[in-house]
N, C-alpha and C positions, 0 to 999 in steps of 0.2 A: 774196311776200316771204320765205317759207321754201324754200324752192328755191331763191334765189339771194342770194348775200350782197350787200348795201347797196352796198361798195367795187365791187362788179361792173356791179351795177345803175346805180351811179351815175357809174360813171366816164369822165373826158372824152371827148368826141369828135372833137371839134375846137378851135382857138386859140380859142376865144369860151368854152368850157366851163371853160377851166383857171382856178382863182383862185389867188394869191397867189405867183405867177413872173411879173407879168407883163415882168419885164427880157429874159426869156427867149425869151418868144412871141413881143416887140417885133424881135429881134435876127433868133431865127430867119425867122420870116416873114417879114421883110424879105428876109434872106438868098435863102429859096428861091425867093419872088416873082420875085428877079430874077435865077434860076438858077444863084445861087452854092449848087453842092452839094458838101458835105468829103465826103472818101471814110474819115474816122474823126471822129467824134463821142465827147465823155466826158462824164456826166450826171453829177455828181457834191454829193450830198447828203445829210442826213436820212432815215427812212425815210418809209414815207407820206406824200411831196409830190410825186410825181406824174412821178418818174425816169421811170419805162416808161410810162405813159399818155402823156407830150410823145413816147417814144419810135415810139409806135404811130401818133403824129399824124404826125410827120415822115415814116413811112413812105409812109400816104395821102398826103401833101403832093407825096410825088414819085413817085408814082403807082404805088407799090409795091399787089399785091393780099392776099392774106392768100395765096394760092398760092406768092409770093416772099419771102415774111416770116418767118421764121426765129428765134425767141426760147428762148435755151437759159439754165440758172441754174447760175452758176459756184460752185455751191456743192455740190452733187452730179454738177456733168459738171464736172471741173477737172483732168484727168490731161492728161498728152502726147498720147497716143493719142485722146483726144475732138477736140483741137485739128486732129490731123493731118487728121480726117476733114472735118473743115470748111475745114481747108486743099484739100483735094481737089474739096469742094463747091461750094466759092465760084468756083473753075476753070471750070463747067459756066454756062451762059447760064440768065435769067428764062425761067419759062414764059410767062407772059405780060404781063409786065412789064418797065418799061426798066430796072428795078434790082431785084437783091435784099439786099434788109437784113438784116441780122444784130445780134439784138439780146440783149448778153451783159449777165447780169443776175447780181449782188454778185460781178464780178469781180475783184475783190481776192482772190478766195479759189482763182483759178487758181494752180496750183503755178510753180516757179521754171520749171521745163523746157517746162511750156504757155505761159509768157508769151514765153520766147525762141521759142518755136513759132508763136505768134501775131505776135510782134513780126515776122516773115519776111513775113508779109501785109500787114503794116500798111502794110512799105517798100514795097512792090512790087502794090498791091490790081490786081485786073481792074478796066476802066472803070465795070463797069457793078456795082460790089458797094460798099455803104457798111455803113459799122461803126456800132453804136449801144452803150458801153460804160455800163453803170451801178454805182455802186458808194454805197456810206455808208461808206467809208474809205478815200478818196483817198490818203492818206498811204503804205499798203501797197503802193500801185502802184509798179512801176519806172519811175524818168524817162524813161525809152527809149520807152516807152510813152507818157506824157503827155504828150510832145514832138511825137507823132504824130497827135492829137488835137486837135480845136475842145472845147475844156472849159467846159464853163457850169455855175455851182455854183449849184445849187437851197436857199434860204434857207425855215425855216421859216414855216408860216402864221403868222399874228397871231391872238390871240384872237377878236378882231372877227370875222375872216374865217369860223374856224372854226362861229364862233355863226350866220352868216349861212347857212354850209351845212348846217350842224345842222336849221336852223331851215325852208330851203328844202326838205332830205329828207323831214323829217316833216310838210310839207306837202301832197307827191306823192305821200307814203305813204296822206292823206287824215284824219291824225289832229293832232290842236290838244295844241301843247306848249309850256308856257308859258313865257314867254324867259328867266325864270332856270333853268329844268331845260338849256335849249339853252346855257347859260353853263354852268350845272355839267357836261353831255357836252362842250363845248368844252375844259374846261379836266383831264378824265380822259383828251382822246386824245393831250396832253402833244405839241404839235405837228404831230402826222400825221392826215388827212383818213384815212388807213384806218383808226386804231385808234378816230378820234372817230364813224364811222362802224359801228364793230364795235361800240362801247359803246352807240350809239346802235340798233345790231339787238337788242341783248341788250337793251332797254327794252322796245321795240314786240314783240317776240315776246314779252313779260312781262304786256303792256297787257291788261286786258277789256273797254277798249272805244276808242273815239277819242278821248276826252276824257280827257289823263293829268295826274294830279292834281301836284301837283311833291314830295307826299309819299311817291308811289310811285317816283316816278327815282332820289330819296335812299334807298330804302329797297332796288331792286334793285341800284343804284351801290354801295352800302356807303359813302355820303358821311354825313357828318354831319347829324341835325336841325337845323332853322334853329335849332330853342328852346334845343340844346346849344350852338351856334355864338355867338346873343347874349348867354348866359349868359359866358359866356367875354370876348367883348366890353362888357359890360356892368357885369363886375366889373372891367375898364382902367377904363372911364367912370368910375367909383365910387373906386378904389382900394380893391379889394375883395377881397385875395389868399385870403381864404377859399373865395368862393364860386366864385373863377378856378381855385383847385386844385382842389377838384371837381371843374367840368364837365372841365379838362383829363384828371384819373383816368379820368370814368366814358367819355372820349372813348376814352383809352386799353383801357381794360377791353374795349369793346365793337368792339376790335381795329381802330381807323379810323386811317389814315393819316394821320400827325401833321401830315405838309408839307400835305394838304389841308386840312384841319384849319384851320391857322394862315392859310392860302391864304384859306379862306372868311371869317376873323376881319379879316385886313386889309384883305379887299372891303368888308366893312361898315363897319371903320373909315375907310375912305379915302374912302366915299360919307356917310360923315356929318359928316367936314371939308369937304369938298366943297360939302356942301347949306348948312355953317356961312358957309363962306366963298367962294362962288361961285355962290348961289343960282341964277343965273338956270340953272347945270345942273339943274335939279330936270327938267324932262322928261324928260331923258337917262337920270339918274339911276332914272327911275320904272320904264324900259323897261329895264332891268337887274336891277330885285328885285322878288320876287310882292308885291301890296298889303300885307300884313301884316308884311313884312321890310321895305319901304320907310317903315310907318310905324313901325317901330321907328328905322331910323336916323333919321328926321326928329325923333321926340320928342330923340332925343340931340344932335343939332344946335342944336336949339333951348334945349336947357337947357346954360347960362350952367356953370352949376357941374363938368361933367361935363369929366373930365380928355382933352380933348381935342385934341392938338395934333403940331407936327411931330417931338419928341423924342420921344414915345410911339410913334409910327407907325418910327419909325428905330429902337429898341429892337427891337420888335416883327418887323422886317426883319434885323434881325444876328442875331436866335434865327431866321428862317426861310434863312438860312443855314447856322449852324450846324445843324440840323436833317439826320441821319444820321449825323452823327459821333458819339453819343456812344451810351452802353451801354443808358443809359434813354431811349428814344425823346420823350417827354416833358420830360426836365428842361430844353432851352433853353426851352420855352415857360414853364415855373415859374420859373427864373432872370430871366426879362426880367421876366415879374410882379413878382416878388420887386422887383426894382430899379426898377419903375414905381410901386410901394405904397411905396418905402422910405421918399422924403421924409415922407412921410404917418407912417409909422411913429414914426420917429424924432422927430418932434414930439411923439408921446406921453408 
């Protein structure tokens, strides 16, 4: 596991391996099943969802070897002169292959003169040479190019998904991690299987043994304590702007990420409307939060008096939007307090 990074280790191998494209794999594989092969491809998405891993699968699919496979990153090779030489390249037959691939990766960031250099091949490809282009900013591209291309836009993973691979890895890995720590790495790698997979290396090379406690994931992640998290949730329940601006300060103080932060407050809040008013999710609900965080949102569910409802949750959601915009990182989360206490206030 220290020798080789998680994203490596674990990355697809074939159409069965890939999660959360599956419009993609449905498409292509059908496609190449029944020999329909483009001679330019555009992969075009997110980062870490899995652009050049389909790209490497396509390769195998058409029976390319690692011998005729060709993967270069247009972000350090992006001049004229790199282009020409692969124009020269592609000219040359498979060694032992019926095709060789070529797979250009964050090519947006090829220059003006490389693209009109590349655009020459794209018109005119040899039978036997197909394009695999990838990028996360499709926009940059020139039409001329996109035109030329079968483009498939890669959407990101869903939490769910993430938490299921989170959760799969550190299983292989041979260590027990328990499903809110795989919810909180799902929702640090902010859409991408590599970075939720990096967060997730930087745990287990942190661990001392198999069994990682979910005090320890909060604690290498720099995520928030559950006990700062309810505290904060639990002065909404209360209309408690006291004890809300605390924990929000000492949140801040202790340099955590406010969007997380508030990210973790609305999970609790949303699963104790839930259990208020949906009960029968309560088993869904359990498999989401360690024991001790699930019985905290259930006592709050259960008690009648606790301001719980859907204008709090909606307050709560326009401060986690506004959330980067302002000078103090903190103040949309004490303004939305502030205006969830006010009624309460005012009555005084």
């Amino acid at each position: 596991m220290a020798d080789i990074a998680l994203y490596r280790k674990y990355r697809p191998e074939n159409w069965n391996d890939v999660l959360g494209q599956e419009h993609i794999v449905a498409a292509l594989e059908q496609a190449l099943a029944s020999g329909s092969i483009a001679h330019a491809y555009l992969f075009a998405g997110p980062r870490g969802t899995g652009k050049t891993s389909i790209a490497r699968i396509v390769a195998r699919a058409i029976g390319c070897t690692e011998k005729d496979c060709y993967e270069m990153d247009a972000a350090s090779t992006r001049g004229i002169d790199d282009i020409r030489e692969l124009r020269e390249a592609v000219r040359t037959f498979p060694f032992e292959s019926p095709y060789k691939v070529y797979i250009i990766d964050e090519v947006h960031m090829l220059t003006k003169e490389a693209f009109n250099a590349l655009l020459k091949t794209l018109e005119e490809p040899p039978a036997h040479a197909v394009f695999i282009l990838a990028t996360t900013e499709l926009h940059k591209l020139p039409e001329t190019i996109v035109s030329r291309c079968q483009t498939y836009h890669f959407k990101k993973p869903t939490q769910t998904i993430l938490k299921k691979m989170i959760a799969k890895v550190a299983e292989e890995e041979g260590v027990e991690l328990p499903s809110a720590s795989a919810d909180l790495i799902a929702l640090l790698g902010e859409g991408s299987f590599r970075d939720a997979q990096g967060v997730l290396q930087k745990v287990l090379g942190s661990a001392q043994g198999k069994k990682i406690p979910h005090a320890h994931v909060e604690m290498i992640t720099g995520a928030p304590s559950s006990a700062l998290v309810n505290d904060f949730v639990k002065a909404v329940a209360e209309k408690d702007a006291s004890v809300g601006i605390a924990a929000t300060r000492k949140a801040a103080s202790a340099g955590i990420d406010m969007k997380l932060y508030l990210y973790l407050v609305l999970q609790k809040l949303r699963a104790a409307l839930l259990l208020r008013f949906a009960p029968g999710m309560k088993e869904a609900i359990a498999e989401e939060l360690t024991a001790e965080d699930f019985a905290f949102v259930e006592r709050l569910a259960k008690d009648k008096a606790a301001a719980l409802n859907s204008a709090v949750l909606s307050e709560l959601l326009s401060a986690y939007q506004s959330l980067g915009k302002f000078v103090i990182p903190e103040l949309p989360l004490e303004l939305a307090l502030m205006r969830i206490v006010g009624e309460k206030e005012e009555k005084k």
